[in-house]
C-alpha positions in Angstrom: -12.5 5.9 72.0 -15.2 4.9 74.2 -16.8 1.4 75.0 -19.3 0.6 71.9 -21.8 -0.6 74.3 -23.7 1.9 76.3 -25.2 1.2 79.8 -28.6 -1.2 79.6 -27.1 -2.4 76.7 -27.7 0.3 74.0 -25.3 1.1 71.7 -23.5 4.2 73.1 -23.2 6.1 69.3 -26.7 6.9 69.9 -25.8 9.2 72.6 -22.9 11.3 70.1 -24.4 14.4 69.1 -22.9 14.0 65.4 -25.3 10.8 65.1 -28.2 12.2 66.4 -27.9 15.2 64.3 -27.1 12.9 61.1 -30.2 10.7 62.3 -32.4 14.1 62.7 -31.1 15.1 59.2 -31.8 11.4 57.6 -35.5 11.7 58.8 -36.1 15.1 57.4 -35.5 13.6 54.3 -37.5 11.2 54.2 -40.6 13.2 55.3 -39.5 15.4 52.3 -39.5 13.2 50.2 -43.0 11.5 50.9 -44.2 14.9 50.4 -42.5 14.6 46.3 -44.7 14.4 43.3 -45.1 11.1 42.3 -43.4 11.5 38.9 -40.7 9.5 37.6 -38.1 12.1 38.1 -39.4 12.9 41.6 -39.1 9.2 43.1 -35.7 8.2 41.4 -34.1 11.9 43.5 -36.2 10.9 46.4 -34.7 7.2 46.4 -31.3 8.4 45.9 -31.6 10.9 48.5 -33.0 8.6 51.6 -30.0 6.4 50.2 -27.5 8.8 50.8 -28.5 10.7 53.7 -29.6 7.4 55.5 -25.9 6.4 54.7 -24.4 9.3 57.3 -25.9 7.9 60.4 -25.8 4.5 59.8 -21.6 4.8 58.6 -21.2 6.7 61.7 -22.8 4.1 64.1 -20.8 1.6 62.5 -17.9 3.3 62.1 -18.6 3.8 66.7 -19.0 0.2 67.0 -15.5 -1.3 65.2 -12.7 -1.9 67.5 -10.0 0.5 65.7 -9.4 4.3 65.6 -8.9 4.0 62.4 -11.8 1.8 61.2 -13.8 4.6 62.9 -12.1 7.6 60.9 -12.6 5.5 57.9 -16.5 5.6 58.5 -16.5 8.5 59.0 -15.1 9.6 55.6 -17.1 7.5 54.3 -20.2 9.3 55.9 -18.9 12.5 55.2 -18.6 12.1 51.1 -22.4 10.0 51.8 -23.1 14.2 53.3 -21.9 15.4 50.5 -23.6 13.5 47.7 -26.7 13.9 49.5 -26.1 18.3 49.2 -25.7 17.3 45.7 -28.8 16.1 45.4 -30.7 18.7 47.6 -29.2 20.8 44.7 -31.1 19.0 42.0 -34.6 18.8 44.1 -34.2 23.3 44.2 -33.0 23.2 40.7 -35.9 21.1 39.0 -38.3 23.1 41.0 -39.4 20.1 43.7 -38.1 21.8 46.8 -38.4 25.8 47.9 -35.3 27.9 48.1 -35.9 28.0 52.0 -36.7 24.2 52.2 -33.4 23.8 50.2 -30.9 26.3 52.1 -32.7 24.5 55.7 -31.3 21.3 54.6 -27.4 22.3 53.1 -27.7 24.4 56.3 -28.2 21.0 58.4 -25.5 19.3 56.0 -23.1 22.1 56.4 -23.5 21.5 60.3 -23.2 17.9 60.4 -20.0 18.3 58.1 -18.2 20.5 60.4 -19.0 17.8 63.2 -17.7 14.6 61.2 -14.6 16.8 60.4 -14.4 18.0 64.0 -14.7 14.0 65.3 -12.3 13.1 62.6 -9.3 15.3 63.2 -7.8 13.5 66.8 -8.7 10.4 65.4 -5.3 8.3 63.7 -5.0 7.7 60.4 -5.0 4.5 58.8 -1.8 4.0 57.5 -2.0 4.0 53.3 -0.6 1.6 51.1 0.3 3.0 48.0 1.5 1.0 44.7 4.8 2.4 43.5 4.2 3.0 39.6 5.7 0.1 37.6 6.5 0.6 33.7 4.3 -1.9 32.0 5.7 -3.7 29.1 3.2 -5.1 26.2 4.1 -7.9 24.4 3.7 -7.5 20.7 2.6 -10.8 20.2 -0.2 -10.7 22.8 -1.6 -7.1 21.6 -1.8 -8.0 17.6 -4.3 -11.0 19.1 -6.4 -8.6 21.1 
């Protein structure tokens, strides 16, 4: 993984082509949605939306600038499920009628892209190692549950 500080002093994640297509992707989104209705409906989809999509760049700088491989990877999951809640709401724009068919397909088509490149930054990256609980048999004490 490389240095999180650039040369001059800029961040270096700026210059990863998977941010700077998140980033492009996050500010399409927002021009969308100042171009919404302003109906109820229209601002709480628009709100969620910037949320979401504004969530893939900014997990992926952060995800650049901690010190692990692992912390990184984690970001970037992180990003990648923010990608895909964002195409979820793209979906519900199209369906109630706030966003053209074209409009729609030009922004899964930029999600679909910027998926491929998290999954592509992901894969040489190491795994954090999981913890997982065994499963333990629970006992309930009779006197406790008839006081519940």
């Amino acid at each position: 993984m490389q240095s999180a500080e650039g040369s001059k002093g800029r961040a270096a994640f700026r210059s990863l082509i998977l941010w700077q297509k998140a980033q492009a992707l996050a500010a399409e989104l927002v021009l969308l949605v100042d171009w919404l209705p302003s109906t109820r409906s229209a601002a709480a989809i628009g709100n969620q939306l910037i949320r979401s999509g504004a969530s893939v760049p900014a997990n992926i700088a952060e995800g650049y600038g901690r010190y692990s491989e692992a912390a990184y990877r984690n970001h970037l999951s992180i990003a990648r499920g923010s990608l895909f809640e964002t195409e979820s709401w793209i979906d519900l724009l199209l369906r109630s009628r706030l966003v053209s068919e074209e409009q729609a397909e030009s922004l899964v088509n930029s999600c679909e892209e910027v998926s491929r490149l998290i999954t592509a930054t992901m894969k040489p990256l190491k795994a954090a190692h999981s913890i997982r609980e065994e499963p333990a048999e629970y006992a309930i004490d009779p006197d406790i549950s008839s006081t519940l």
